[in-house]
Each structure stands twice: as structure tokens, then as C-alpha cells.
Jmol script that loads the backbone (N, CA, C; Angstrom):
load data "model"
ATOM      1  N   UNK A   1     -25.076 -14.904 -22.674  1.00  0.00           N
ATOM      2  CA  UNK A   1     -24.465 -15.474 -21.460  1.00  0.00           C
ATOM      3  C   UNK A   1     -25.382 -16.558 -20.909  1.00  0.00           C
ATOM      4  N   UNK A   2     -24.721 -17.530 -20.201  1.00  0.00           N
ATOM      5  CA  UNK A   2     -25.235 -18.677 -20.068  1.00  0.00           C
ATOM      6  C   UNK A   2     -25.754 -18.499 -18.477  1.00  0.00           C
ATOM      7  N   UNK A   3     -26.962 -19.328 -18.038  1.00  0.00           N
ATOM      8  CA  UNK A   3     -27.161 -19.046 -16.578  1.00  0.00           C
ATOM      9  C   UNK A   3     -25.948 -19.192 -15.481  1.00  0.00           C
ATOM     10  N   UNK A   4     -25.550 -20.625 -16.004  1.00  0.00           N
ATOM     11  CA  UNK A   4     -24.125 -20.922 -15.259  1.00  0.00           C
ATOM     12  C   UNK A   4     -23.148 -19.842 -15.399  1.00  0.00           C
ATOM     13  N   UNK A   5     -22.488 -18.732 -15.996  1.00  0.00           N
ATOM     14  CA  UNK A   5     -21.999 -18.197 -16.207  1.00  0.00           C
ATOM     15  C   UNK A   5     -22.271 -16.700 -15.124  1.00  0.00           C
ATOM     16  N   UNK A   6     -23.964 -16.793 -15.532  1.00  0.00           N
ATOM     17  CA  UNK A   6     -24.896 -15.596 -15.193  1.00  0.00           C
ATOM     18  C   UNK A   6     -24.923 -15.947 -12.921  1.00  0.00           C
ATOM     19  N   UNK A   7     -24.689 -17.030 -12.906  1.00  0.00           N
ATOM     20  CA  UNK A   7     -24.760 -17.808 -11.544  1.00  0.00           C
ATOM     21  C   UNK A   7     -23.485 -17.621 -10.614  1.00  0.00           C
ATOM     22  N   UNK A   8     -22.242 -17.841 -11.584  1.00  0.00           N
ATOM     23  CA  UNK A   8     -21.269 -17.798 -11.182  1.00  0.00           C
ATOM     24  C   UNK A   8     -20.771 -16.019 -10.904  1.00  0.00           C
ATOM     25  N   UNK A   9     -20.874 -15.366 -12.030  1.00  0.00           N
ATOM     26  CA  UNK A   9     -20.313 -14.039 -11.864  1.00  0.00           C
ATOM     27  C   UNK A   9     -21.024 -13.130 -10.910  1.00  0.00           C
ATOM     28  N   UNK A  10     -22.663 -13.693 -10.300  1.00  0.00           N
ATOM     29  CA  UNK A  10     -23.262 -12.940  -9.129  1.00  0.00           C
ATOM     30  C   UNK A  10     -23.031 -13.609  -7.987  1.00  0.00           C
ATOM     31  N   UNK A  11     -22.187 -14.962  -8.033  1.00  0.00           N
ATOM     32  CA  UNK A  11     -21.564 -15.353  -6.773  1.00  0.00           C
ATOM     33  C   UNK A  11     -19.990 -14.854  -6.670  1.00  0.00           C
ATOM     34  N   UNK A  12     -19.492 -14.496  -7.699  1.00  0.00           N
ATOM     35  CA  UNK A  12     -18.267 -13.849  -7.530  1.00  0.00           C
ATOM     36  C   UNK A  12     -18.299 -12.235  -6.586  1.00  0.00           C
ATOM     37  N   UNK A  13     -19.591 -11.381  -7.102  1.00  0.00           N
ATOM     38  CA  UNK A  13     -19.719 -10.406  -6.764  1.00  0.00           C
ATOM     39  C   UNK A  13     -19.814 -10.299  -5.410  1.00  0.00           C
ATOM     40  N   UNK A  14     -21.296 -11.288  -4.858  1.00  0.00           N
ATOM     41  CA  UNK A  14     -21.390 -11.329  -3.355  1.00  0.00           C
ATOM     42  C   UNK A  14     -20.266 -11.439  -2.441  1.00  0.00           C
ATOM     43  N   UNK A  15     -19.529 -12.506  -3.132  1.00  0.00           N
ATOM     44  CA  UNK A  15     -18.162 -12.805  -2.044  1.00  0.00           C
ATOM     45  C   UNK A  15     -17.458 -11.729  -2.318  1.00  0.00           C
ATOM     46  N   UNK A  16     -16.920 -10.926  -3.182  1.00  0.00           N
ATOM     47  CA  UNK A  16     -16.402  -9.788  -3.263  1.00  0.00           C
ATOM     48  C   UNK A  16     -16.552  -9.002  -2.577  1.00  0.00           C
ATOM     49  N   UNK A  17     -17.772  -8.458  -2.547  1.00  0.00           N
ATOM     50  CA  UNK A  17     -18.160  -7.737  -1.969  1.00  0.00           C
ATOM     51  C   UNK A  17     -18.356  -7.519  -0.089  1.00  0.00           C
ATOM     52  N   UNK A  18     -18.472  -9.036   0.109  1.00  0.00           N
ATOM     53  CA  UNK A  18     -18.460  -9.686   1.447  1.00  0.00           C
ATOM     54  C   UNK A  18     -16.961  -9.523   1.896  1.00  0.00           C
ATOM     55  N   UNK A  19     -16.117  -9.759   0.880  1.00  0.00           N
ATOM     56  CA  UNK A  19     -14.360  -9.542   1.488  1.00  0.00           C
ATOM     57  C   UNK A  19     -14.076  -8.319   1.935  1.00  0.00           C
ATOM     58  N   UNK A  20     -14.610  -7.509   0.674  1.00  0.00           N
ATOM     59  CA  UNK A  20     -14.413  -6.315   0.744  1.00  0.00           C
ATOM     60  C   UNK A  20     -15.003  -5.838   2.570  1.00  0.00           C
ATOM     61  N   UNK A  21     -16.102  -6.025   2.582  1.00  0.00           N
ATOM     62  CA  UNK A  21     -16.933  -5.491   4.060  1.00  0.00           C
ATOM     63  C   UNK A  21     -16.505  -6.102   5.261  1.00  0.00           C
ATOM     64  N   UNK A  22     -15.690  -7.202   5.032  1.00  0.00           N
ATOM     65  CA  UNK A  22     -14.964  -7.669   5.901  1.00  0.00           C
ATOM     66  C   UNK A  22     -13.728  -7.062   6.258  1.00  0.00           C
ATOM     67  N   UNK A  23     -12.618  -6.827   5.205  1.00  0.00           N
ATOM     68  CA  UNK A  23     -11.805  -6.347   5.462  1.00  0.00           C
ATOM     69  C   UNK A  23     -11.953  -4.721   5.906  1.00  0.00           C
ATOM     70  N   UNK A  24     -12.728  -3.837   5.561  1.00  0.00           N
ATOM     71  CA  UNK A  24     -13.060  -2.579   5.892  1.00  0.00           C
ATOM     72  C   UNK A  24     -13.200  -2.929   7.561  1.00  0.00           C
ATOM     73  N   UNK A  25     -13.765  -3.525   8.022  1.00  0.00           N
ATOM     74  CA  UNK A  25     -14.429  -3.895   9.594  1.00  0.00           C
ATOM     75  C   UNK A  25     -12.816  -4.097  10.074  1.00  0.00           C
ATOM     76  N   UNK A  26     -12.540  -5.431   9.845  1.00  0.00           N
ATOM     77  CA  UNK A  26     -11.012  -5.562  10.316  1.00  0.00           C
ATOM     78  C   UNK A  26     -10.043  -4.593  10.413  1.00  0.00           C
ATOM     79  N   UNK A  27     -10.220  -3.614   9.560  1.00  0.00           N
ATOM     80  CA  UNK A  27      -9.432  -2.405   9.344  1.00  0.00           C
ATOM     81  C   UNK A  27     -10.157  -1.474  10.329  1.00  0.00           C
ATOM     82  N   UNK A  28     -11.114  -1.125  10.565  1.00  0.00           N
ATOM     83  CA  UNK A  28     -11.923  -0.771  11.466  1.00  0.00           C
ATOM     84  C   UNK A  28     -11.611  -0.772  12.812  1.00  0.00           C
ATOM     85  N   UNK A  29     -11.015  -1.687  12.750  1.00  0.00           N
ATOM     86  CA  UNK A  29     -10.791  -2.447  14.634  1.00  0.00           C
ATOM     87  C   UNK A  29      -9.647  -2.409  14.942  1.00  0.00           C
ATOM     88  N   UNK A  30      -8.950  -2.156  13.766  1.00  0.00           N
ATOM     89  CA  UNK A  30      -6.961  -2.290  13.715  1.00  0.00           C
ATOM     90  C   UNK A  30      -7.242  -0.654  14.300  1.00  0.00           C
ATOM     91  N   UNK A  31      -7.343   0.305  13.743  1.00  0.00           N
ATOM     92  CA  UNK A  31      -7.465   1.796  13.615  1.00  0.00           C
ATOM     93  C   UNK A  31      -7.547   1.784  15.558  1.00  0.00           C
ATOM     94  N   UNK A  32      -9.081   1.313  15.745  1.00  0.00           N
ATOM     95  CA  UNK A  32      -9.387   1.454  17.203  1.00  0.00           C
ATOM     96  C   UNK A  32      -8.954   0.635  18.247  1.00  0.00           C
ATOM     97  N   UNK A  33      -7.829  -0.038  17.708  1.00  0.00           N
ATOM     98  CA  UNK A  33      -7.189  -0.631  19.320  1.00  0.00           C
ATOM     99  C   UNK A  33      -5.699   0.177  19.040  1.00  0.00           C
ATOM    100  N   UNK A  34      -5.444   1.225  17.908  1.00  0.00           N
ATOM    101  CA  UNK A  34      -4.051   2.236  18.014  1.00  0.00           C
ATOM    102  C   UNK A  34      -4.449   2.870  18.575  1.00  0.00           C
TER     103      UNK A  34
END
end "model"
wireframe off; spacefill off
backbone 0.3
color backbone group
């Protein structure tokens, strides 16, 4: 695997992972204003 490759798929993860923790929170806040 190429660095560019190796660069790209651990910036895929972060943002993934960042959506993911985002949307959990948002969901978070939906729950506590029912």
C-alpha cells in the first residue's frame, strides 16, 4: 500500500469516526429535549 493510499484511508477513518460521535451527540440531545 502506497502512503497516499495509507493517508487517505486514516483520513477516511477520522472523519468516520468524527460523524459517527457527532451524530451519537445529536441523538443525544434529540432523546433530552423528548
Amino acid at each position: 500500500m502506497s502512503l497516499v493510499q495509507g493517508k487517505l484511508m486514516f483520513w477516511m477513518l477520522i472523519t468516520l469516526c468524527f460523524r459517527l460521535v457527532h451524530f451519537g451527540v445529536d441523538f443525544t440531545f434529540q432523546f433530552i429535549k423528548m
